[in-house]
C-alpha positions as CSV (number, residue, x, y, z in Angstrom):
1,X,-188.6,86.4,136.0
2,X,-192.0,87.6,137.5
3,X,-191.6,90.9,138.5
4,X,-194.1,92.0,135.8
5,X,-196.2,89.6,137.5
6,X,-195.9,91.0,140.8
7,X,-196.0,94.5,140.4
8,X,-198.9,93.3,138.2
9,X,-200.7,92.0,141.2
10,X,-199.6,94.9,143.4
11,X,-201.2,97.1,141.9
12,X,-204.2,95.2,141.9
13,X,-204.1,95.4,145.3
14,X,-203.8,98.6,145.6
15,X,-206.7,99.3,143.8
16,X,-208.8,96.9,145.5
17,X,-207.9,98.7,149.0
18,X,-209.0,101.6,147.8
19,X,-212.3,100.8,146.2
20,X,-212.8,99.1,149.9
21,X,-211.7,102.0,151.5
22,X,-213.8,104.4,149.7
23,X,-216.7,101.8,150.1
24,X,-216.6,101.6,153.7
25,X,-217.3,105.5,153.3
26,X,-220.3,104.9,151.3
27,X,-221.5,103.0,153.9
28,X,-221.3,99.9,151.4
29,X,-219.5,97.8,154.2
30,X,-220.5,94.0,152.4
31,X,-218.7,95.2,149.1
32,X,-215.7,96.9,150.8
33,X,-215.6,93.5,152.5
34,X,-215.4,91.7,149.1
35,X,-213.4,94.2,148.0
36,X,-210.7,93.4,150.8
37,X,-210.6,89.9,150.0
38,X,-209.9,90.4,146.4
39,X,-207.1,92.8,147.5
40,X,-206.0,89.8,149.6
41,X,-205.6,88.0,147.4
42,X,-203.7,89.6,145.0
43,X,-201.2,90.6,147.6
44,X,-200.9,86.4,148.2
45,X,-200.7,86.2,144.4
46,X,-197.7,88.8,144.0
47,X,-196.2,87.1,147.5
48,X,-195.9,83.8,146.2
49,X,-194.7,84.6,142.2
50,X,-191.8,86.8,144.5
51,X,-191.0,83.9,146.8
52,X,-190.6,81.5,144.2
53,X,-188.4,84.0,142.0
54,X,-186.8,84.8,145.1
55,X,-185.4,80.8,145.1
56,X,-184.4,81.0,141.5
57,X,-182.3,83.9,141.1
58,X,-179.8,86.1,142.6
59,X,-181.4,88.9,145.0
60,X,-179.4,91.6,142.4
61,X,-180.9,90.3,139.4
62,X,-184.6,90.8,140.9
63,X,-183.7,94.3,142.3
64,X,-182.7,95.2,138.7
65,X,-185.8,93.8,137.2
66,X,-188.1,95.2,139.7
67,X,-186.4,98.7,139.1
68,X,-186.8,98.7,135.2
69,X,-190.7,97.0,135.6
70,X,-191.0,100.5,137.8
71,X,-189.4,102.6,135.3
72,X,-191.6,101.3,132.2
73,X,-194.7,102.2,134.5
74,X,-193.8,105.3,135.1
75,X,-193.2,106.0,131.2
């Protein structure tokens, strides 16, 4: 399954919204604006790896996976 792959990308987001936010601060508003789009497109990247696991296997299964990918990243 790819919920590695998806809390991968997540997080990636994540990241990437804040560098924008905290670039918009600076005043840096063409790199919080590249900055967004990579965060864009990460959340499209973990979106699609969930929608196609979602057609695959049973909603339970990819709770349980999610749940222990969160649990090993919080070890």
């Amino acid at each position: 399954m790819g919920m590695e792959e998806v809390v991968r990308q997540l997080r990636m987001a994540i990241h990437d919204a804040q560098v924008a936010f905290d670039c918009i601060g600076l005043g840096e508003v063409e790199r919080a604006h590249n900055r967004m789009i990579t965060a864009k497109a990460a959340m499209d990247a973990a979106e699609t790896v969930l929608q196609h696991d979602l057609g695959r296997f049973p909603l339970a299964e990819l709770a349980g996976e999610g749940a222990k990918v969160m649990a090993a990243i919080g070890d």
